[in-house]
SERO-4910 file (N, C-alpha, C, O; in steps of 0.05 Angstrom, whole numbers):
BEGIN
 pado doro    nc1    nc2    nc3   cac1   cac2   cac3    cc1    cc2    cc3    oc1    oc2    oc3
  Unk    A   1218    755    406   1190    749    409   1175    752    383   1160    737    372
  Unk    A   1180    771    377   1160    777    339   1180    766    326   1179    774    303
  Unk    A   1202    746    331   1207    730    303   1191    708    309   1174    703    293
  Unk    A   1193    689    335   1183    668    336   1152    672    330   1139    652    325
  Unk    A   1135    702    330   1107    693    322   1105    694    292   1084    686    280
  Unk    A   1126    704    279   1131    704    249   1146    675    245   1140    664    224
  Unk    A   1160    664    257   1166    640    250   1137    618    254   1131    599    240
  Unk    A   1127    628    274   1097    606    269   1082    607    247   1074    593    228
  Unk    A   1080    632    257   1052    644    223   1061    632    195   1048    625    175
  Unk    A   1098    631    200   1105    623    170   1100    590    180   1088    582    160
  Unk    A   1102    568    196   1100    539    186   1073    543    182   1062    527    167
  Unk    A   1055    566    196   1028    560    187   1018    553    160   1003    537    149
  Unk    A   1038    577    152   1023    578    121   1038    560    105   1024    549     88
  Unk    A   1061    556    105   1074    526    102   1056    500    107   1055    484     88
  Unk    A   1047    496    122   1022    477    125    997    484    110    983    465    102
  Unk    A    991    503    105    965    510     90    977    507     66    963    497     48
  Unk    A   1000    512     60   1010    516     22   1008    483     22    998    475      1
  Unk    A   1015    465     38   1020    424     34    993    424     26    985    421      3
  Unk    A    981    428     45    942    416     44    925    432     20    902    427     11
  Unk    A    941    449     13    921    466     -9    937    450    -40    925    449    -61
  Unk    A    956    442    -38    974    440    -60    958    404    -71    953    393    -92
  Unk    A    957    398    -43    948    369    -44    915    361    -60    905    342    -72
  Unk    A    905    390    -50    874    387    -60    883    395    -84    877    380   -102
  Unk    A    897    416    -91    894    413   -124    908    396   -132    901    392   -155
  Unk    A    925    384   -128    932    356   -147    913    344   -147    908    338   -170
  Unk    A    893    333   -126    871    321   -115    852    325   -143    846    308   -160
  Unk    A    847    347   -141    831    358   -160    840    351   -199    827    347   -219
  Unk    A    863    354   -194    876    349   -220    859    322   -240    846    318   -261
  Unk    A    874    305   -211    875    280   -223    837    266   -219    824    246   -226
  Unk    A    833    288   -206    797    282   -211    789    285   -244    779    267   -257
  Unk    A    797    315   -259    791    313   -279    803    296   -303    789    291   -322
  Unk    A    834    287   -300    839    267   -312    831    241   -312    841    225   -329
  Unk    A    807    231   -287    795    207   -285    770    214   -302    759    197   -315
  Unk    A    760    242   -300    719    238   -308    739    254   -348    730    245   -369
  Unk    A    755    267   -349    760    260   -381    765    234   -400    767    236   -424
  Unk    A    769    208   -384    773    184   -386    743    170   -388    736    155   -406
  Unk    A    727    177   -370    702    160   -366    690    161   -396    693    179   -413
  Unk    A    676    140   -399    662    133   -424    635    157   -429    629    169   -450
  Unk    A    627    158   -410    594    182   -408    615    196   -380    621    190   -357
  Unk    A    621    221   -401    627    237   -380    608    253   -370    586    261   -378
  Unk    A    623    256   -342    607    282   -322    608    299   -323    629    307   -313
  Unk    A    587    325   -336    598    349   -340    602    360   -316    625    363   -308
  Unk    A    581    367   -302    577    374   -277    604    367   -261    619    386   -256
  Unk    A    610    344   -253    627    334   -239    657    354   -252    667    372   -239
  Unk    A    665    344   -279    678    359   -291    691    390   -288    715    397   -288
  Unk    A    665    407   -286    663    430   -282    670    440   -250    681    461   -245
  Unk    A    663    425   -235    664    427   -202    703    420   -197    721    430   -183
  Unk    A    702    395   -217    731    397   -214    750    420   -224    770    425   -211
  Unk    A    743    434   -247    759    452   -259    755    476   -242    774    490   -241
  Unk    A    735    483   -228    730    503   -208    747    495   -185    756    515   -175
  Unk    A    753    474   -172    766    470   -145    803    473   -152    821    479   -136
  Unk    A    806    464   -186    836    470   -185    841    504   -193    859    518   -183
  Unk    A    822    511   -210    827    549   -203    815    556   -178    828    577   -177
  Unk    A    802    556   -158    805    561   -133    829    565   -113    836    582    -97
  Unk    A    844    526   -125    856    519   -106    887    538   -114    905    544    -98
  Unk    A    887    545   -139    914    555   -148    914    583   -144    934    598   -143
  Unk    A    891    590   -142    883    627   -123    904    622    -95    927    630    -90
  Unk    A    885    606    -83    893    605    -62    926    597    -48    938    603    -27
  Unk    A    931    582    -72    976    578    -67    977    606    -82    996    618    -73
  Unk    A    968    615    -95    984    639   -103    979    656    -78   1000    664    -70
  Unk    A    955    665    -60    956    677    -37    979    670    -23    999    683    -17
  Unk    A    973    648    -17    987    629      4   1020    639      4   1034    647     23
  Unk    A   1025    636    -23   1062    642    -27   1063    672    -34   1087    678    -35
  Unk    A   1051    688    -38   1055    710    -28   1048    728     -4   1055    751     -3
  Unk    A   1038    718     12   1036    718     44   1066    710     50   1081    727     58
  Unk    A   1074    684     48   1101    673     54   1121    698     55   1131    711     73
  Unk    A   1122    700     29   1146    724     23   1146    742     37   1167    751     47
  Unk    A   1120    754     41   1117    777     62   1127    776     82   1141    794     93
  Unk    A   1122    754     91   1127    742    120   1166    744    115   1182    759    125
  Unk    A   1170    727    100   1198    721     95   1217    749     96   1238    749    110
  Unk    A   1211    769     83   1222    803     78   1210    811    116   1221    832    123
  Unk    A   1201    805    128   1200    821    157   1219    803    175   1228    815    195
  Unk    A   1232    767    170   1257    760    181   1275    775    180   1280    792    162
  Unk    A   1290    770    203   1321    777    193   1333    765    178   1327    741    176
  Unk    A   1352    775    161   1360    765    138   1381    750    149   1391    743    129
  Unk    A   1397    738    172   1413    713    180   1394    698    186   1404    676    188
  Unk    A   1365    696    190   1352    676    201   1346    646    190   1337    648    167
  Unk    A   1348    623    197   1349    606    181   1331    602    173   1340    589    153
  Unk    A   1302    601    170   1277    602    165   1272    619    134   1262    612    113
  Unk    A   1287    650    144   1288    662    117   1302    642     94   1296    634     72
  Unk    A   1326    638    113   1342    631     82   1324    597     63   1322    592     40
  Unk    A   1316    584     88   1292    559     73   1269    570     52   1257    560     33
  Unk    A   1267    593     63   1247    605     47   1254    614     19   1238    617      1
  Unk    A   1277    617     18   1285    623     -7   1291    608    -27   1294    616    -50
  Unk    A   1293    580    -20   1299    557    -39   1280    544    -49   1283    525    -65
***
């Protein structure tokens, strides 16, 4: 019973690490579009460089939550061992 709610909590955060990973690429490739623009946006600029250090806080939370999670599996569990690759 407490693996399967540790096996949820972990696709949870598995799902939060996709969608957070996605906004900062998201974000990436925002500032590689407004460093291109002819009259750049500072503002815009700046909001972008703030959303990809946010967003890389937050995968670093994200994957160290994981691990945590991963070290309270049993170590035959198959979940652990995905976690490890």
């Amino acid at each position: 019973m407490l693996e399967d709610s540790l096996e949820r909590r972990i696709e949870e955060l598995r799902r939060h690490l996709r969608i957070e990973s996605a906004c900062c690429e998201g974000a990436k490739n925002a500032i590689k579009l407004l460093q291109r623009a002819k009259v750049p946006d500072k503002k815009a600029l700046q909001e972008a460089q703030q959303n990809v250090n946010e967003s890389s806080q937050k995968l670093d939370l994200i994957r160290h939550s994981l691990e945590l999670h991963r070290q309270q599996l049993p170590v035959e569990s198959l979940m652990a061992s995905e976690l490890k690759m």
